[in-house]
N, C-alpha and C positions, 0 to 999 in steps of 0.2 A: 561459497555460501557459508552462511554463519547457520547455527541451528542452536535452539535450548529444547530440551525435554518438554514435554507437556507440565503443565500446572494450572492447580483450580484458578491462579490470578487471572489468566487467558478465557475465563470462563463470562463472557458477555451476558448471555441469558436474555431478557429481553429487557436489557438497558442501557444507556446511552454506549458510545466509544468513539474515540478519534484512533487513526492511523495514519501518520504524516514521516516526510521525508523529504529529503531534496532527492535529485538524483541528476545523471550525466548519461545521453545515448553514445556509445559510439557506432552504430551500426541501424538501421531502418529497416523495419519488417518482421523482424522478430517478436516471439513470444516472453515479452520480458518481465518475468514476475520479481517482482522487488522484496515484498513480502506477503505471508500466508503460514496460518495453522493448516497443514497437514501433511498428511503421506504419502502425497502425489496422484490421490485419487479425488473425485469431486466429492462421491460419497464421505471419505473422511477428510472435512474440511470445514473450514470456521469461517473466520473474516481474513481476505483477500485484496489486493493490489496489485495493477501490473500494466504494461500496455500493451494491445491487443496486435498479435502479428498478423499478416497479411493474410496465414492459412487457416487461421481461426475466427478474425475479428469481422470479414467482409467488408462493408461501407464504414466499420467501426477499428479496422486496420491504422496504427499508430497511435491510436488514441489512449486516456488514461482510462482505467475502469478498476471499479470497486465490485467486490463482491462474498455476499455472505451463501451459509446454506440454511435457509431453515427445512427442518424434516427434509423429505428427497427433493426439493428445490433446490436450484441457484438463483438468489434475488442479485440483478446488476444494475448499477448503475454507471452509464457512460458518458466520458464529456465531449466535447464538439471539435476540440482545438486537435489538428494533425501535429506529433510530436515528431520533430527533424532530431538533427543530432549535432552533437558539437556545441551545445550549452544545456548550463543548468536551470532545474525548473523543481520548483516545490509542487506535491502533490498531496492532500490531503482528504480522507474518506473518513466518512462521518455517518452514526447514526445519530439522528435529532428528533426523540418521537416517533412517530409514524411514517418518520420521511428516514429516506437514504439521500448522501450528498456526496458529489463528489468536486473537489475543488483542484483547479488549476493555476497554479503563479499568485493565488489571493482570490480567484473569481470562481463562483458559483458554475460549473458545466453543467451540471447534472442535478435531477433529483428523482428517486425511486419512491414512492409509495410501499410502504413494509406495513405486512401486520402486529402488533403487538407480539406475535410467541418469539420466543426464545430461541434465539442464535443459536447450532449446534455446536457443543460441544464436544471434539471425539479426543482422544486422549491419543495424541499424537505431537508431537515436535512442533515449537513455532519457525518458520524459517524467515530467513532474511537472505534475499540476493537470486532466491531459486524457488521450484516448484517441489523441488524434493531435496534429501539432505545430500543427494550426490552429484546437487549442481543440475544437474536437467532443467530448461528451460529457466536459464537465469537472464536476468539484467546484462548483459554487455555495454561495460561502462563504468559509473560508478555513482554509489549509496555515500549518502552523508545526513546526518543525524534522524536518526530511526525511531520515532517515537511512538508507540503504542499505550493510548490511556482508557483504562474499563470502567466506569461511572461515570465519564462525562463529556458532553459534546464542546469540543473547545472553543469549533467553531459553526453556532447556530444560525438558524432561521434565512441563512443564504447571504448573507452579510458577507461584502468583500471587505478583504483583510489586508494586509502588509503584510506576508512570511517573515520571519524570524531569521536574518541573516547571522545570527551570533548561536551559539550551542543554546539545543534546547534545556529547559529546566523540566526537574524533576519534579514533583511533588506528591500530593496522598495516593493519586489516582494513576497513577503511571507504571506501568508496571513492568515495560520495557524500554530501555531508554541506550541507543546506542550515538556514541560522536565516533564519527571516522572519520578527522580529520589530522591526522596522525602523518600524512604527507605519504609515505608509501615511495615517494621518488619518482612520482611518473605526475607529468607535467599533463592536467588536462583540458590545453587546447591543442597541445600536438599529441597527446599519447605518446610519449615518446621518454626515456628517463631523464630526469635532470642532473 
């Protein structure tokens, strides 16, 4: 897993934000968090991604789900599509207003009804890949461009989209922005090294 320190940029409050990624399962059933501000506890925890494994999610078992804390809540949103493995799939969570979104491959899964307060901010690490920074409850697979933007919903009102097959771009509002597409050496549709 990748991890940055906490920073006020991560700090949503109660306004808009996009969290988008491609990613790759190898494995089914797992609790695969991709990305999340925190320290491996629900209490310190911000805005969330992942897909929901078999011992936690119930009837919502492979599925994508987003999720924030406001005060001692978790608000979730989940989508409908069952995630198999062995291809890639963009996933994108979104606050838009008073709605939570969570989007799969371009389409609309989900939307949560949120109230206006302010997303929790707890001064804790952003991670990417895991639940905590020593890897627990990570992705098995693999992440490719990791965009996290604070002021603005990129993509609204439930509108199916085309994903972004090329590196995402930066701009005002972006405040995390990772490409991993660097090759690494392992081929994946066999996982296997090239």
């Amino acid at each position: 897993c990748i991890y940055t320190p906490d920073s006020s940029d991560f700090s949503v409050g109660s306004g808009h934000f996009t969290l988008e990624l491609w990613f790759y399962r190898t494995r089914s059933g797992g609790d695969d968090w991709m990305a999340i501000q925190t320290d491996g506890t629900c209490a310190n925890s911000g805005v969330g991604l992942h897909v929901w494994s078999t011992t936690y999610g119930g009837s919502d078992a492979n599925k994508i789900h987003g999720r924030v804390r406001i005060g001692s809540s978790n608000i979730n949103c989940t989508g409908t599509t069952v995630i198999g493995t062995s291809s890639w799939h963009h996933a994108a969570f979104v606050r838009d207003g008073t709605n939570l979104r969570i989007y799969l491959d371009g389409v609309q899964e989900g939307v949560t009804a949120v109230s206006t307060d302010a997303i929790n901010d707890p001064a804790v690490p952003f991670i990417v890949g895991a639940v905590t920074a020593l890897g627990e409850s990570g992705i098995k697979g693999y992440l490719s461009n990791v965009r996290y933007v604070v002021g603005t919903c990129v993509y609204p009102s439930g509108t199916t989209f085309t994903p972004s097959t090329t590196a995402f771009k930066d701009d005002k509002d972006t405040v995390l922005l990772m490409h991993m597409d660097g090759g690494g050496g392992i081929d994946p549709e066999t996982n296997l090294p090239t």
